[in-house]
C-alpha positions as CSV (number, residue, x, y, z in Angstrom):
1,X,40.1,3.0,19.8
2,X,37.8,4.7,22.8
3,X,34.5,3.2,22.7
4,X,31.6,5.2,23.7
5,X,29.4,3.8,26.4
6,X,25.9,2.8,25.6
7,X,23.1,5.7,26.9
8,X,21.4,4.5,30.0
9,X,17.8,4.8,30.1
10,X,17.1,8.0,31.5
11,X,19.9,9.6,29.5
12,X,17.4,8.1,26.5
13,X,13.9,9.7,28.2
14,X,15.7,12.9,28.7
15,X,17.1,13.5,25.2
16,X,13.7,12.7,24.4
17,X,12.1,15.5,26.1
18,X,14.6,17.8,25.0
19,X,13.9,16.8,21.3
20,X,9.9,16.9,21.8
21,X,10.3,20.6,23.5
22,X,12.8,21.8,21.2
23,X,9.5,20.5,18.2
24,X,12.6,18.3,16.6
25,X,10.6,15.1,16.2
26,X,12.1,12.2,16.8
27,X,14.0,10.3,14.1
28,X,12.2,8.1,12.7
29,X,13.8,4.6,11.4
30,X,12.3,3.4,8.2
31,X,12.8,0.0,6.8
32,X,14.0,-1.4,3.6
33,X,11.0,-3.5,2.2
34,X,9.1,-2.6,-0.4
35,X,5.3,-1.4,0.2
36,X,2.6,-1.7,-2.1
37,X,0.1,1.2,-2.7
38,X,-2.5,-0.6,-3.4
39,X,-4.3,-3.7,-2.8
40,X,-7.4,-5.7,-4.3
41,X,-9.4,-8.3,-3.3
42,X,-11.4,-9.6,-6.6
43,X,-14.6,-10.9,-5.7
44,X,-18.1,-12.5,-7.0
45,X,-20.8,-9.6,-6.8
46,X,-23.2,-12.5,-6.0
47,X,-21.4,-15.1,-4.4
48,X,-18.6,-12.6,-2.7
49,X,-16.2,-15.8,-4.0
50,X,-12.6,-15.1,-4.9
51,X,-12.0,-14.4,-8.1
52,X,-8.6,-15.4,-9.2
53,X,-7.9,-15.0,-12.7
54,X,-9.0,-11.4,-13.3
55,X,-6.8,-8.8,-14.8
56,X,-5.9,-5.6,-12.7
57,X,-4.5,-2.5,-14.5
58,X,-3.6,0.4,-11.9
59,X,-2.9,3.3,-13.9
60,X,-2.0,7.5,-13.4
61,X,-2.2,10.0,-15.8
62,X,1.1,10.6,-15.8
63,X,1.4,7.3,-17.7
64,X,2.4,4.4,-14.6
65,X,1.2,1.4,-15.0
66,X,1.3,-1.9,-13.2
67,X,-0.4,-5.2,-13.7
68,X,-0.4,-7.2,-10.5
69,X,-1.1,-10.9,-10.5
70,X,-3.2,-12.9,-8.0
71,X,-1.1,-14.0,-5.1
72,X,-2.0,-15.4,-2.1
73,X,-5.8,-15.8,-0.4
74,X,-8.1,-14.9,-1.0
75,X,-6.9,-14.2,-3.9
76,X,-5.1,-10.5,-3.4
77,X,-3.4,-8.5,-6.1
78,X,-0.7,-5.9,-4.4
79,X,0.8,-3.3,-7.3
80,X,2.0,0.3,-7.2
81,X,4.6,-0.5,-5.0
82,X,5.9,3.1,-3.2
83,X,4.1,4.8,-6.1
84,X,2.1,7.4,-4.2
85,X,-0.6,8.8,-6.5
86,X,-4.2,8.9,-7.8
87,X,-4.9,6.0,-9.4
88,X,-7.7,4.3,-11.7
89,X,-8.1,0.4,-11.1
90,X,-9.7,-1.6,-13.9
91,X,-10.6,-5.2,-13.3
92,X,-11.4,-7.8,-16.1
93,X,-12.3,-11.3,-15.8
94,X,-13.4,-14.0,-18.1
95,X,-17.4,-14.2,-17.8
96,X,-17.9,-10.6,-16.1
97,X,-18.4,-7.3,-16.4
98,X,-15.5,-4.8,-16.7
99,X,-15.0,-2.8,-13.2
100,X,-13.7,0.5,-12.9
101,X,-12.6,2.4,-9.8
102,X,-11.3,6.0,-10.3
103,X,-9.1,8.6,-8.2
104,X,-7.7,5.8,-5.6
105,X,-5.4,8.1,-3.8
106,X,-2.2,6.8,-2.3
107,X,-0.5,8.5,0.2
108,X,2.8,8.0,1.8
109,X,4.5,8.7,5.1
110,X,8.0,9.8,5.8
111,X,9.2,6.1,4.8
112,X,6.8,4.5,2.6
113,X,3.1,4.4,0.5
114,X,0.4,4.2,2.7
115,X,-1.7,1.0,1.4
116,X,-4.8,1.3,0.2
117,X,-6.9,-2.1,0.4
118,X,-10.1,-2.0,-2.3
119,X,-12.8,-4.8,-2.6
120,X,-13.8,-5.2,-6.4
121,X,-16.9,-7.0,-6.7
122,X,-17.6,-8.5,-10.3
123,X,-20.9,-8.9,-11.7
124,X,-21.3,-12.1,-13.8
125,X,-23.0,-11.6,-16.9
């Protein structure tokens, strides 16, 4: 079996230049994890504390839906995982007013959903 030898450096730039003036973009070399969409921090209106045990409901109108639970601090809740879309964000919690967020767009690049971080501040009734 022949093995090929390894390109040296300057082989590397040169193919390189060749592939930007030719407009071929370079490959690019995506990885396997999984990327969420979207991502909430739950907060206090009036204190700006964490608010762990709300409910999150990210919805389309084409009829997704994903209910993220509380993981990590403060407090996050990551859903929508390489859904790109518009979505509307509900937040619930026990002792506070129901927030709504509408037309959160998620994008994605040529490997993955471009994360969208949203603050929800809840204002205790």
């Amino acid at each position: 079996m022949r093995r090929h030898p390894r390109p040296t450096p300057v082989q590397r730039r040169v193919v390189t230049a060749l592939l930007a003036l030719t407009g071929c973009p370079e490959p690019e070399l995506c990885t396997t994890e999984a990327v969420a969409g979207i991502v909430v921090t739950v907060q206090d209106a009036l204190s700006h504390a964490p608010v762990c045990n709300a409910t999150v409901v990210l919805t389309t109108r084409e009829g997704y839906e994903d209910r993220p639970t509380a993981m990590g601090e403060p407090c996050t809740y990551a859903g929508a995982y390489e859904q790109p879309g518009r979505f509307t964000v509900e937040v619930t919690a026990t002792g506070y007013a129901t927030a709504r967020r509408e037309n959160v767009v998620v994008t994605q690049d040529n490997c993955h959903v471009v994360p969208q971080p949203l603050t929800v501040d809840l204002v205790p009734r």
